[in-house]
C-alpha positions as CSV (number, residue, x, y, z in Angstrom):
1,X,0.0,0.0,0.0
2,X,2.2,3.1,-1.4
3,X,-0.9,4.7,-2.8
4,X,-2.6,7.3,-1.1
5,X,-6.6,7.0,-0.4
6,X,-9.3,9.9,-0.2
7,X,-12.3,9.7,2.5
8,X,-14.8,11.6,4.0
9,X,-12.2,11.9,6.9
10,X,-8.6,13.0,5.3
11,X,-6.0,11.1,3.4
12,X,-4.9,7.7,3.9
13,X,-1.2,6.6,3.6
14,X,1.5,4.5,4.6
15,X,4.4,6.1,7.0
16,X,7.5,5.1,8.6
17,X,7.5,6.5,12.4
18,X,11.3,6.5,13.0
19,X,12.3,6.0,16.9
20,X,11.8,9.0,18.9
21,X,12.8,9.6,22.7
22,X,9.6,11.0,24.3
23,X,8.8,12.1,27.8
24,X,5.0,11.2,28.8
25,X,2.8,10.7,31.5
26,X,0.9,7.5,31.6
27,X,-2.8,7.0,32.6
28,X,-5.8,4.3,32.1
29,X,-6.5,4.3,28.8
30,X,-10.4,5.2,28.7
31,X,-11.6,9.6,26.8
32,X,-12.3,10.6,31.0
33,X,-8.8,9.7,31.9
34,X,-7.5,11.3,28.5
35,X,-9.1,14.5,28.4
36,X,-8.1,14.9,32.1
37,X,-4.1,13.9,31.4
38,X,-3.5,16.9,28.6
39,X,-3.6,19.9,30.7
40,X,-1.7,18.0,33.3
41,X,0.6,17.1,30.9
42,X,0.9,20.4,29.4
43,X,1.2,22.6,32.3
44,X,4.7,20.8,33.1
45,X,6.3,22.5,30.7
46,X,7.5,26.5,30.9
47,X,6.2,26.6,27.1
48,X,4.5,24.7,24.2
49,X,5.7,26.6,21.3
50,X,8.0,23.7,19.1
51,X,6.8,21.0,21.2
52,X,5.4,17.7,19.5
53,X,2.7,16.1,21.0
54,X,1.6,12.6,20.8
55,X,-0.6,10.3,22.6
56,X,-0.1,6.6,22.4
57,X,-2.9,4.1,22.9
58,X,-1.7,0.5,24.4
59,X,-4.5,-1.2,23.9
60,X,-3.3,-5.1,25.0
61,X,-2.1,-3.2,28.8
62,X,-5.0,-0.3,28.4
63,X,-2.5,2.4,29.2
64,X,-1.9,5.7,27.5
65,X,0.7,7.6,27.2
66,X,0.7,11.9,26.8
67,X,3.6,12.0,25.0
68,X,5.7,15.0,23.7
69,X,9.1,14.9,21.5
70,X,12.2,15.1,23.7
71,X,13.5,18.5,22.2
72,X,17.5,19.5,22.2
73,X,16.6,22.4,24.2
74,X,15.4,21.2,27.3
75,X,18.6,20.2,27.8
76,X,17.9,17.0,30.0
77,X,15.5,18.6,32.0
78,X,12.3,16.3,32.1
79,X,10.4,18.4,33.6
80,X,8.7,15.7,36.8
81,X,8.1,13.3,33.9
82,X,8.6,10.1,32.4
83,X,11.0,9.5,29.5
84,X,11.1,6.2,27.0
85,X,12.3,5.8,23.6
86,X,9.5,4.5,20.9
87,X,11.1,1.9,18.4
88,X,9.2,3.6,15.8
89,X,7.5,1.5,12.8
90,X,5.5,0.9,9.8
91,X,2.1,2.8,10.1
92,X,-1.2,3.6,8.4
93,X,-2.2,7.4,8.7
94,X,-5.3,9.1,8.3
95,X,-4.7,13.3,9.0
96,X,-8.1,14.7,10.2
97,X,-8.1,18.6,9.4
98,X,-11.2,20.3,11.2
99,X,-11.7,23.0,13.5
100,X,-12.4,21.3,17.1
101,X,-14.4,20.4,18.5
102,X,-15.6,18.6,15.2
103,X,-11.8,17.4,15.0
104,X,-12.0,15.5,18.6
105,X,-15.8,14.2,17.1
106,X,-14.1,12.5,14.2
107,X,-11.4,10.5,16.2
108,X,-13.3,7.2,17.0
109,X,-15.2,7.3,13.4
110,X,-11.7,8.0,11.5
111,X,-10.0,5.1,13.6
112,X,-12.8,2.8,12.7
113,X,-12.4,3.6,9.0
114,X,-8.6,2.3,9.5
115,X,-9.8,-0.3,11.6
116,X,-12.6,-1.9,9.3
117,X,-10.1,-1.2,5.9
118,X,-6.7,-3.1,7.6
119,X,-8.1,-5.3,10.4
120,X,-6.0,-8.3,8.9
121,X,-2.6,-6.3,8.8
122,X,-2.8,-4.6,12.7
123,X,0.2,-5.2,14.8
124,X,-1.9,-5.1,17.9
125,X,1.7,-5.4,20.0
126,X,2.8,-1.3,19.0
127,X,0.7,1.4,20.1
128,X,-2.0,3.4,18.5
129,X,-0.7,6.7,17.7
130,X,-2.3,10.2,17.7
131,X,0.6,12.8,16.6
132,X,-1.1,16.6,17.1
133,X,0.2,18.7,14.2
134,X,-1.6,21.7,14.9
135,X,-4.8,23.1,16.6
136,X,-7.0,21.4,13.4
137,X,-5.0,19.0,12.1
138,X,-4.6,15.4,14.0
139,X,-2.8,12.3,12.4
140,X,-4.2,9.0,13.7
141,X,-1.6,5.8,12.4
142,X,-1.9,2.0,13.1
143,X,0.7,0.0,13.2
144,X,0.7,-2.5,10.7
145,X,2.9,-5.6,10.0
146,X,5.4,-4.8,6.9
């Protein structure tokens, strides 16, 4: 699957996710426990500007991870939280670009577009990812076997 794929959500493709180091803050993995993690998460560090923000969905432990990019500048600090590094991997991406709060409302519909469409060829063992580009535009990738 190298093509790309048009649908009512965004555009479909097939990305590598190289290995990041990320710091994160882990909670159950169920939308009360998620909405309530991102301002915790946020307010940790002194500024969001040229931050990268993920959030990872292990769905065999039901954990998820708040996730942001370990940046040069903060200079080892990590800030009361967490750090890992995330193998990376092969992944199918759909990019949602709404306004929120439609953008948040098209989450569990988009995922089960990708669910439904590559059921067989889920690597259940990697995380779900959610990579936040910008205020309207959300990637959502499934890991996939290669």
């Amino acid at each position: 699957m190298d093509e790309t794929i048009k649908t009512e959500f965004g555009v479909i493709k097939k990305v590598t996710v190289k290995k990041m180091q990320l710091l994160y803050l882990e909670v159950p993995n169920d939308i009360e426990n998620q909405k309530k993690a991102w301002p915790i998460f946020e307010a940790q560090f002194p500024s969001l500007i040229g931050r990268k923000m993920y959030g990872l969905d292990y769905d065999e432990t039901k954990d998820y991870r708040v996730c942001s990019l370990v940046l040069e500048s903060d200079n080892g600090e990590a800030f009361g939280l967490k750090q890992f590094e995330f193998e990376g991997g092969t992944y199918i991406r759909l990019r949602l670009k709404f306004d929120p709060p439609e953008l948040y409302e098209k989450i569990g519909p988009a995922y089960s577009v990708l669910i439904n469409r590559y059921e067989n060829a889920i690597n259940w063992s990697l995380p779900t990812i959610e990579h936040y580009k910008a205020k309207n535009i959300l990637d959502i990738m499934l890991p996939i076997t290669s």
